[in-house]
C-alpha positions in Angstrom: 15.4 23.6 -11.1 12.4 21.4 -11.7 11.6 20.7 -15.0 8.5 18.7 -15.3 8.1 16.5 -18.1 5.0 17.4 -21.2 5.7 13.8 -22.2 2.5 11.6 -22.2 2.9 9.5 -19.2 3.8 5.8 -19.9 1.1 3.1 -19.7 3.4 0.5 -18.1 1.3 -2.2 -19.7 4.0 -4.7 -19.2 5.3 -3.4 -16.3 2.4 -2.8 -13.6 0.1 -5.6 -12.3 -3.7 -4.8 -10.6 -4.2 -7.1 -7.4 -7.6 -6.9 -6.5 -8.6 -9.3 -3.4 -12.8 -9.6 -3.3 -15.3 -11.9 -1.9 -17.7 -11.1 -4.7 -18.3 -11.3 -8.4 -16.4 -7.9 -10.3 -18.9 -6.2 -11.5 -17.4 -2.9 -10.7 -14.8 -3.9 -13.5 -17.0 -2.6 -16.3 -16.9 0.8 -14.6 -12.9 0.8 -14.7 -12.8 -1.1 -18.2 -11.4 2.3 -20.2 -8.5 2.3 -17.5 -7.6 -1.2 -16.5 -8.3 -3.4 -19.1 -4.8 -3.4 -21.0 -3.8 -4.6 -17.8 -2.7 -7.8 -16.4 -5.2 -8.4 -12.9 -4.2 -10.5 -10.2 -7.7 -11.4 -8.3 -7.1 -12.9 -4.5 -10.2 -14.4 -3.6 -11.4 -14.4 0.1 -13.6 -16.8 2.3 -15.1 -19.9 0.2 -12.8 -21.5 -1.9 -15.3 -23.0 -3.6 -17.2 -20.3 -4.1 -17.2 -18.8 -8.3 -15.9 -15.6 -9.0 -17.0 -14.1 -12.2 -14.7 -11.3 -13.6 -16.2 -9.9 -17.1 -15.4 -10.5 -20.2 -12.3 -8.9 -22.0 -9.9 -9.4 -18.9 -6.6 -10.4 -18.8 -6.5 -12.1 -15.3 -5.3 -14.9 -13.3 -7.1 -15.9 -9.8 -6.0 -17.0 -6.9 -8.0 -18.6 -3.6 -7.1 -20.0 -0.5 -6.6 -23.5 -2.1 -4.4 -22.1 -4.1 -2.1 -20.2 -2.0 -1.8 -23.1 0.5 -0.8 -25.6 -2.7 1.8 -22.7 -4.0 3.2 -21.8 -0.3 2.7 -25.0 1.4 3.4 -24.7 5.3 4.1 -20.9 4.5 0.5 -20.4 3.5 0.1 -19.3 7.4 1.4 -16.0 6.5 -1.4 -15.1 4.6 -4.6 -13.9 6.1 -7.9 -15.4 6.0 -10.9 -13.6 5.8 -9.8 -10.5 5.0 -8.3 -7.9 2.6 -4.8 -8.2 4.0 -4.9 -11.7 2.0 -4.2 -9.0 -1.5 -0.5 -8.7 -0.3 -0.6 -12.5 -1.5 -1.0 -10.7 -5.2 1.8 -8.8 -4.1 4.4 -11.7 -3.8 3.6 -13.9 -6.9 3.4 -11.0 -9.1 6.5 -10.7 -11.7 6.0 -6.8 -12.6 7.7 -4.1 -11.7 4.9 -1.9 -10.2 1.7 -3.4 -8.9 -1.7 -1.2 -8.6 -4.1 -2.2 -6.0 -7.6 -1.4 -5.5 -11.1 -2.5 -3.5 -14.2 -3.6 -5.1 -16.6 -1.0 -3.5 -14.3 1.5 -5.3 -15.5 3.4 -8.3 -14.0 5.9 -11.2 -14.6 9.6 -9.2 -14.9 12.6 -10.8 -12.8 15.6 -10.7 -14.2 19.5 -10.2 -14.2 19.6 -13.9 -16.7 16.7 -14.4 -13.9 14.7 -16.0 -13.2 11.2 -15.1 -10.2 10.3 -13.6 -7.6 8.0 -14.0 -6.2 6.9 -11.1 -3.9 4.3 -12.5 -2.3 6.9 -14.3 -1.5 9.3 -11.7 -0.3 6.6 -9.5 2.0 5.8 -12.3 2.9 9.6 -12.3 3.7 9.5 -9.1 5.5 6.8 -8.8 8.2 8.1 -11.8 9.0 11.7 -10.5 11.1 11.9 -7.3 10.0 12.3 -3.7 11.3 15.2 -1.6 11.0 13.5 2.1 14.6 15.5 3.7 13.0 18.9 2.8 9.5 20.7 2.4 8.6 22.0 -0.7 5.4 24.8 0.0 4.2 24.0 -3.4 4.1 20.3 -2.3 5.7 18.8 -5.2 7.3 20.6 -7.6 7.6 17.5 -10.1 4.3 18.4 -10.9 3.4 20.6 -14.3 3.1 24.3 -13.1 5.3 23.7 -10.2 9.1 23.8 -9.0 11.1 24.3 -5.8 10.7 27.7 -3.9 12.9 29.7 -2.9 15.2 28.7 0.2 14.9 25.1 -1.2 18.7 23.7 -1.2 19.5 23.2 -4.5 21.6 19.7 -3.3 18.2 18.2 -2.7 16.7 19.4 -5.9 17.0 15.8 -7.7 14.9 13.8 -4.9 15.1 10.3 -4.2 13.1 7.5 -5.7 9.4 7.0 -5.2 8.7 3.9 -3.3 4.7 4.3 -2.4 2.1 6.6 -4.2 -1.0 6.7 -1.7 -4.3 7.7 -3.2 -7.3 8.9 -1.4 -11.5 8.9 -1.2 -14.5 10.8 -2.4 -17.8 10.2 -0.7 -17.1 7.4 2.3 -14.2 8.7 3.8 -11.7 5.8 5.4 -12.8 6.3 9.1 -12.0 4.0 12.0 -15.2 2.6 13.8 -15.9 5.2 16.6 -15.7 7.5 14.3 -18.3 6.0 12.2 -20.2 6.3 14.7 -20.5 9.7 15.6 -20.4 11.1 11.8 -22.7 8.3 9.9 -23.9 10.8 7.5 -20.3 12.5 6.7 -18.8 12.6 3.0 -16.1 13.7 1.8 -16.5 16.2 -0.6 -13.4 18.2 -0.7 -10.9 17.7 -4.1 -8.1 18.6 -3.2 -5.9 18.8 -6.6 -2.3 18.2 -4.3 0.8 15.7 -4.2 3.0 15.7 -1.7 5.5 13.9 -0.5 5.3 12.8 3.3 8.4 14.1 5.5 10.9 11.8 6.7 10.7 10.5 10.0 6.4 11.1 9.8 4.5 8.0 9.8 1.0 8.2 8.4 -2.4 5.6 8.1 -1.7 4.0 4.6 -5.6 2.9 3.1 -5.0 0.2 0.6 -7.9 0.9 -1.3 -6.5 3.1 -3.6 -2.8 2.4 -3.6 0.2 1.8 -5.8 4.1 1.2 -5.5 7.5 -0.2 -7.1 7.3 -3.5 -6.0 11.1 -3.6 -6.7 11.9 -1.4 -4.6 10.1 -2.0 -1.7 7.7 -5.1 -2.1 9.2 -7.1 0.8 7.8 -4.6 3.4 4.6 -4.5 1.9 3.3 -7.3 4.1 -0.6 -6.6 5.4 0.2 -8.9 8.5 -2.1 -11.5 10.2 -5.6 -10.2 10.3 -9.5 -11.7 10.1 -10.2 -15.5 10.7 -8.5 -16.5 14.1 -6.4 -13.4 14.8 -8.1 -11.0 18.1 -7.8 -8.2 15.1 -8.9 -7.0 11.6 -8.7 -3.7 9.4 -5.2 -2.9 10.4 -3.9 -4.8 7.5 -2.7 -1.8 5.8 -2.1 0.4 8.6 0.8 -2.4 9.8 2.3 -2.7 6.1 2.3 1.5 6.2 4.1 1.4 9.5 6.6 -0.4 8.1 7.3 0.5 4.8 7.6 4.0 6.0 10.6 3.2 8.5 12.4 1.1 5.9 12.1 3.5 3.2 13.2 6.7 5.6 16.1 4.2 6.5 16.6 3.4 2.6 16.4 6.7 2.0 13.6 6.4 -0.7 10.0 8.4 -0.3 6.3 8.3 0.0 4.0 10.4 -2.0 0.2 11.4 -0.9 -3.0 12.7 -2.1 -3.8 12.5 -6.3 -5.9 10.6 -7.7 -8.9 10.3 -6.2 -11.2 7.2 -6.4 -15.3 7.3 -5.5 -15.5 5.4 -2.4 -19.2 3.7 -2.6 -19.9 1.7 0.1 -19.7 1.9 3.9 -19.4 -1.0 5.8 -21.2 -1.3 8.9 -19.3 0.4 11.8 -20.5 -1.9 14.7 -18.9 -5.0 12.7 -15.5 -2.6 12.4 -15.5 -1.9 15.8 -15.5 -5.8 16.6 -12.2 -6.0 14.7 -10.6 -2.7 15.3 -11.0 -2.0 19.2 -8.0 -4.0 20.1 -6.2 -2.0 17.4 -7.5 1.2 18.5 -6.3 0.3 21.9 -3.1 -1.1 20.9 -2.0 1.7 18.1 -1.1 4.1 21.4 1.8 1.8 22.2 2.8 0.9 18.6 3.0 4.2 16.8 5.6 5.4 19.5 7.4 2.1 18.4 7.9 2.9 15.3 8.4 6.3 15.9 11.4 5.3 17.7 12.5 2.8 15.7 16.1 2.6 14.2 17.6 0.1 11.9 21.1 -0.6 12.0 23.1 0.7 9.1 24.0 -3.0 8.0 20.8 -3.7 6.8 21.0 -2.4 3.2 18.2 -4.8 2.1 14.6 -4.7 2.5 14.3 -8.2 3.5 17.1 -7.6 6.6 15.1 -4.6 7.1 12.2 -6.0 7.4 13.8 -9.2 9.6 15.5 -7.2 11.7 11.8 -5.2 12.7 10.4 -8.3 13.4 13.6 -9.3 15.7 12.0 -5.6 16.8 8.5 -6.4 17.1 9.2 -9.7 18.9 11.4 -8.0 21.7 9.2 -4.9 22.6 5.6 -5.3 21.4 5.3 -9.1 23.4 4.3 -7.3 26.1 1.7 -5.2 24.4 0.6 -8.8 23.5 1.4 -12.4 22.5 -0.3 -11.9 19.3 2.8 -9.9 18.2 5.0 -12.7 18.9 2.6 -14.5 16.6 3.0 -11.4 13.8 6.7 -11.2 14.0 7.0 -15.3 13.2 4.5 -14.6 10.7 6.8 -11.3 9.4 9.8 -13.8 9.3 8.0 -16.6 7.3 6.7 -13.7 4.9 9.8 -12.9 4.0 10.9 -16.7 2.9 7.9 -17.5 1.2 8.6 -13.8 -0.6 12.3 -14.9 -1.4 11.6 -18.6 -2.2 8.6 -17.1 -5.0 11.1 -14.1 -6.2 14.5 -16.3 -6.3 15.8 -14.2 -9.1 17.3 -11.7 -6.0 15.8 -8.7 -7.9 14.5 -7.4 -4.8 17.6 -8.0 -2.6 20.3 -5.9 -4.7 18.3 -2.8 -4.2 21.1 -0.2 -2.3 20.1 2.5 -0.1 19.6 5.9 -1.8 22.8 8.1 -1.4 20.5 11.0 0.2 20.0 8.6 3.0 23.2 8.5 3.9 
């Protein structure tokens, strides 16, 4: 049976980075002070190197802009996005913590039912150390939770889960809409608290937002890769749907799981659906062919890695998405030179000794 702990949750201090990428000074910081300031922040700035970025007083922090990545990753730097948020997953390889938080700077503390604020940091963390159940449904959703355990009918062989690689958070007010659906619903917020975690199935893909997300960069930080988006690529805001892709098939190959829903952050700020519709329409168009990719996707069984993983989907990606496009010849070099400027950074091989779970198997 479940027994879910009563233990205060651990604060990770030491153990969890925030990557924040902005184009902006972080005012919204003073809003998230009580949560994140025992942290360690890693800021990715965007656009103008040259540009100041002032993060308030009383942060631990190191920033990062585009000088910078190209001095620390040389030739390698081309990997990295410009001009958009998919430049955060930059945080994402230089960081040396176990977990890594990462957040937008239109988002805010929300509120739950209660009036209470919450903390999303700390349910992500929460999520992250209980088990997943991907090979089997649990009706109560998941029955790590306080008040909760496996139902009846629930095989008692799959009781103990499988790691939690990805804990995906979601949005008050502005929901994450694509473009056209902007459009037709400008005055739509979401409303709806929905006080649920659950773990997504294995062999379900989903559309990871990376507004509001966290995971065990140990585990599965290779594959958390946001692609080429923004300056010079024919496409933009599918950063995070890409790195969600995935992650998901390496994890259900892995044998590790994905857990949605709690906490909740206050989305404030919608951005202007015309522009989005600029950068997503080729996505929008192109998502038909790629989701039945991945869908359909199998890794061989020798890759017990995520790094051949994730080289042997962009062997993947070069072979049947070229025809979709050349740009995805362009994003599978740039999947491959990812992953050596990841390995060059992370040398220690802390990443690469991580076995498939048994229950994969």
């Amino acid at each position: 049976m479940a027994t879910p702990s009563t233990k205060p949750t651990p604060l990770l201090k030491h153990e969890l980075d925030i990557v924040i990428p902005t184009i902006r000074n972080l005012d919204f910081l003073e809003m998230w002070r009580p949560f994140f300031e025992p942290y360690h922040l890693i800021i990715v700035q965007d656009g103008d190197p040259s540009k100041t970025i002032k993060v308030p007083d009383g942060f631990d922090y190191e920033l990062y802009n585009r000088n910078d990545i190209n001095r620390i990753l040389g030739p390698k730097a081309s990997c990295i996005s410009f001009k958009d948020s998919a430049c955060r997953c930059f945080g994402y390889m230089v960081s040396k913590k176990k977990y890594i938080f990462t957040i937008d700077d239109d988002c805010f503390v929300a509120k739950d039912p209660s009036g209470k604020e919450i903390n999303a940091l700390e349910q992500h963390i929460k999520n992250l150390l209980s088990p997943s159940t991907p090979l089997f449904f649990n009706t109560l959703y998941d029955p790590y939770r306080e008040g909760a355990d496996f139902v009846r009918g629930y095989p008692f062989s799959l009781r103990e889960g499988v790691h939690t690689a990805v804990s995906h958070g979601l949005w008050l007010n502005i929901p994450d809409y694509d473009a056209p659906t902007q459009l037709v619903k400008p005055r739509e917020r979401n409303t709806r608290y929905v006080d649920a975690v659950l773990t997504v199935p294995k062999g379900t893909l989903f559309p990871m937002c990376g507004m509001n997300l966290a995971f065990d960069r140990e585990l599965i930080g290779p594959a958390m890769y946001f692609g080429l988006m923004g300056d010079g690529q024919p496409i933009g805001r599918y950063d995070d749907m890409w790195a969600g892709w995935c992650m998901k098939v390496i994890c259900d190959h892995m044998g590790w799981g994905v857990k949605t829903g709690l906490p909740y952050i206050w989305h404030s700020k919608a951005s202007n659906p015309f522009v989005n519709l600029k950068k997503e329409y080729k996505g929008i168009y192109w998502q038909e062919e790629l989701i039945p990719f991945f869908q359909s996707c199998v890794l061989p069984k020798e890759c017990t890695t995520v790094q051949q993983c994730y080289l042997e989907l962009a062997k993947q990606v070069k072979a049947k998405l070229s025809k979709v496009d050349p740009y995805f010849d362009k994003l599978a070099e740039a999947m491959v030179t990812w992953i050596e400027a990841w390995d060059e950074l992370n040398s220690a091989g802390q990443n690469s000794e991580k076995k498939p779970n048994a229950a994969a198997k």
